[in-house]
N, C-alpha and C positions, 0 to 999 in steps of 0.2 A: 501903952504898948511897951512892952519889956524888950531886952537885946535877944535874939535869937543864940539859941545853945550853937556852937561851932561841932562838926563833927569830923572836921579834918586837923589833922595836929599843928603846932603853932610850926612858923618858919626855923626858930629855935630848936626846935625838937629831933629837925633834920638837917641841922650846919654839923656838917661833922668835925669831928675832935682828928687833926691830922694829928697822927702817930707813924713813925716810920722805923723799922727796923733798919740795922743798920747797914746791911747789904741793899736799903730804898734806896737809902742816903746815898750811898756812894754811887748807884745809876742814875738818881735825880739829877749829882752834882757832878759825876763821870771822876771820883775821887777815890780812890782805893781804897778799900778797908781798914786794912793796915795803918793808912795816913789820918783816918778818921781818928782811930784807934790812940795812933802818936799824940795828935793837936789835944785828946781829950787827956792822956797821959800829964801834956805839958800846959796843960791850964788853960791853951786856948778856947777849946771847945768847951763849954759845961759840963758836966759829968751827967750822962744820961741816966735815966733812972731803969728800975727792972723790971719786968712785969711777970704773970707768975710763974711763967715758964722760966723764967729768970734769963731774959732776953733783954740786952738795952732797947729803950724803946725812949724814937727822940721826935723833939714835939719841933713845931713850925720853926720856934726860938733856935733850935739848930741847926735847920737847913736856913737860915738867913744867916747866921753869925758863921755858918762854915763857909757857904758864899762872900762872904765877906773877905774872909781869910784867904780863901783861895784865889779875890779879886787883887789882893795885896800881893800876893804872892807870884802872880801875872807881873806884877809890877817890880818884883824882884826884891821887893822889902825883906828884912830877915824877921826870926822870929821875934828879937828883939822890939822892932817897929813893930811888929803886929803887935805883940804882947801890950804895947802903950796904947797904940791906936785903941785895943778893945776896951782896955782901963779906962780911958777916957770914953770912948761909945757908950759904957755903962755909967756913967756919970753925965747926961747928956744937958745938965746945966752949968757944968764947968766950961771956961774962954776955952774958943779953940786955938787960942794964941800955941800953945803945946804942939797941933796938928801942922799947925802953917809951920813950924821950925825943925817939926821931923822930914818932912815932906819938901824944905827946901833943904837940907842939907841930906837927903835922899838924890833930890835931882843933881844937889853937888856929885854926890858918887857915881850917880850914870853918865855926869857927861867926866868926869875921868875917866870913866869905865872907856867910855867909848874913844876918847885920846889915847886909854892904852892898846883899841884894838887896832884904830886907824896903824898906832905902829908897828901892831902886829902883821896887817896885812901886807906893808910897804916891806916888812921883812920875809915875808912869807914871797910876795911878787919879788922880790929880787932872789930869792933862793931859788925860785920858778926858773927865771931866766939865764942861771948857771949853769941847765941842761937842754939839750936838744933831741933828746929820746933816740939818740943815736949812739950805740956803745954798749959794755958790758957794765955793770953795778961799779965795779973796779976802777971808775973813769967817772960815774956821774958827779955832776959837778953840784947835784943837792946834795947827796952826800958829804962831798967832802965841805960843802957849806954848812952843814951841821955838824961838822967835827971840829970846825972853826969857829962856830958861833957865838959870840961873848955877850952870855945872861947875863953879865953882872952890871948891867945899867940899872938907873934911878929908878924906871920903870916894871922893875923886877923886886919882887918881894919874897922871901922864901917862904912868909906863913900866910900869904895870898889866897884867899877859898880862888876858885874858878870863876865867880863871879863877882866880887866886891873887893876894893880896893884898900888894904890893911890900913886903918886907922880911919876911914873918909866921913865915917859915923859919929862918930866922937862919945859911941856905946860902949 
């Protein structure tokens, strides 16, 4: 008795090939175009390829590794840490000894981070409490707390991004 002939197509036949234009990408991962655009600019992303409409057109391998970035990113890493992180993700038999030393001298920078904001707020609550919402501009007492207020502590840096503490990287 012979194998009977099949007349429905193999399970293969019908896994489809994910392709995603790049305005998918950016609703799959709720990521702007434009930032898509950037990470592929600046090496993070692979460079997508064209297709004949001459459209990038990007394969699974993108929507994982731009999740990834954008996981990092959540986390407040700079491009720099991503940039290694990925280097190293594509090399996925090298020690993660590299990963454990970005990632604790990352946590170093958040909890500075966060020392510098606790001091922000205790200056911010005490400027609060120099006003009583009684009076003209002319009088209030945040005001003139901020005509007083002396940035030039330790904790002030003038080439400071908004979020990362100048030098905490050692990037």
């Amino acid at each position: 008795m012979g194998r009977q002939p099949t007349t429905s197509p193999s399970e293969e036949e019908y896994k489809p090939v994910l392709e995603y234009k790049i305005g998918e990408l950016a609703s799959l991962t709720s990521c702007p175009v434009e930032t898509i655009r950037y990470y592929e600019k600046q090496g993070l992303l692979p460079a997508a390829s064209r297709n004949q409409a001459n459209y990038r057109v990007y394969q699974e391998g993108h929507l994982k590794r731009l999740q990834f970035i954008l996981h990092c990113r959540a986390l407040d890493m700079t491009q720099e840490e991503i940039r290694l992180l990925v280097t190293l993700q594509d090399k996925p038999d090298s020690p993660c000894e590299q990963v454990d030393v970005l990632l604790d001298n990352h946590l170093q920078h958040v909890e500075a981070r966060i020392t510098q904001l606790q001091h922000l707020q205790e200056q911010l609550r005490l400027l609060r409490s120099q006003c009583d919402n009684h009076g003209p501009v002319s009088r209030c007492g945040i005001i003139e707390g901020l005509e007083r207020l002396d940035v030039s502590t330790d904790d002030h840096h003038p080439d400071d991004t908004c979020s990362h503490v100048h030098g905490s990287h050692g990037l």
